[in-house]
C-alpha positions in Angstrom: 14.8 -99.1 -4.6 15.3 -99.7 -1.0 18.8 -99.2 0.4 20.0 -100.3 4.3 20.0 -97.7 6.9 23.6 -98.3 7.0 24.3 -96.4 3.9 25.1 -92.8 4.1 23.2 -90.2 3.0 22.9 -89.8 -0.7 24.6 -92.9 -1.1 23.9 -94.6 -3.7 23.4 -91.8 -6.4 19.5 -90.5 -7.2 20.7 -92.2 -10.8 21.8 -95.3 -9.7 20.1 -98.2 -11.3 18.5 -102.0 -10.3 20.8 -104.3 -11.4 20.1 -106.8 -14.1 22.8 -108.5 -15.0 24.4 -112.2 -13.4 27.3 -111.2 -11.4 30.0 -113.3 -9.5 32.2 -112.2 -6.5 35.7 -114.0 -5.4 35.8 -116.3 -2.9 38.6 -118.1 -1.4 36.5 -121.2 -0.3 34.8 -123.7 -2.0 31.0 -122.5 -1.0 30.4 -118.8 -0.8 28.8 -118.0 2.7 27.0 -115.0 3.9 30.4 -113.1 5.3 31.7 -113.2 2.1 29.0 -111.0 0.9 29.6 -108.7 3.5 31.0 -104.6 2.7 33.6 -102.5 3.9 30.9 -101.0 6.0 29.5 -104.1 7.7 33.0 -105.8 8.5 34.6 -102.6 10.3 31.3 -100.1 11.4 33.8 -97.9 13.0 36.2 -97.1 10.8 36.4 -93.4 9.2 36.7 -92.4 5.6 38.1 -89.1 4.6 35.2 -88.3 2.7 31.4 -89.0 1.5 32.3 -91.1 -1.5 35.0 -93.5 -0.2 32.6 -93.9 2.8 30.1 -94.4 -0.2 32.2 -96.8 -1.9 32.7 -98.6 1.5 29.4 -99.7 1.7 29.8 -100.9 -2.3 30.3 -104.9 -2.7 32.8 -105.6 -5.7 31.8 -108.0 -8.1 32.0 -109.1 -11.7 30.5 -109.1 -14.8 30.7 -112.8 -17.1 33.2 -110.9 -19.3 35.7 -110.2 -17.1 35.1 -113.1 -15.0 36.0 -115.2 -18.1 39.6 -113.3 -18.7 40.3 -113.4 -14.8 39.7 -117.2 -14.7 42.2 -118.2 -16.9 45.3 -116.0 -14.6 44.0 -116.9 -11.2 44.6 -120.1 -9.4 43.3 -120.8 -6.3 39.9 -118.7 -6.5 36.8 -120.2 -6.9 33.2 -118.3 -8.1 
């Protein structure tokens, strides 16, 4: 897999896998546009983590799974996917 230059070295994982499944990320608008796809990483490139794998994780986008998508809609108001 290809991964943006951005990301630092062995980030992610050797193991890490192609995803495969339908995914959906939180939005507080009505259409989802490209900034709300953007990391930790892109939104503040000069920040400093205290270590490799929160500076890992900052370059991470969180997202969820149709299982827990499902429970989370019925408690949150105001969201939309």
């Amino acid at each position: 897999m290809h991964w943006p230059e951005y990301f630092p070295p062995d980030c992610p994982p050797n193991d890490a896998k192609e995803p495969h499944d339908r995914v959906y990320r939180l939005i507080q608008q009505d259409a989802a546009t490209a900034d709300d796809f953007l990391t930790v990483r892109q939104l503040y490139p000069n920040r400093q983590f205290p270590d490799s794998e929160k500076e890992c994780r900052s370059c991470a986008l969180s997202v969820l799974l149709q299982e827990m998508m499902s429970r989370l809609t019925a408690e949150l108001v105001g969201l939309k996917i």
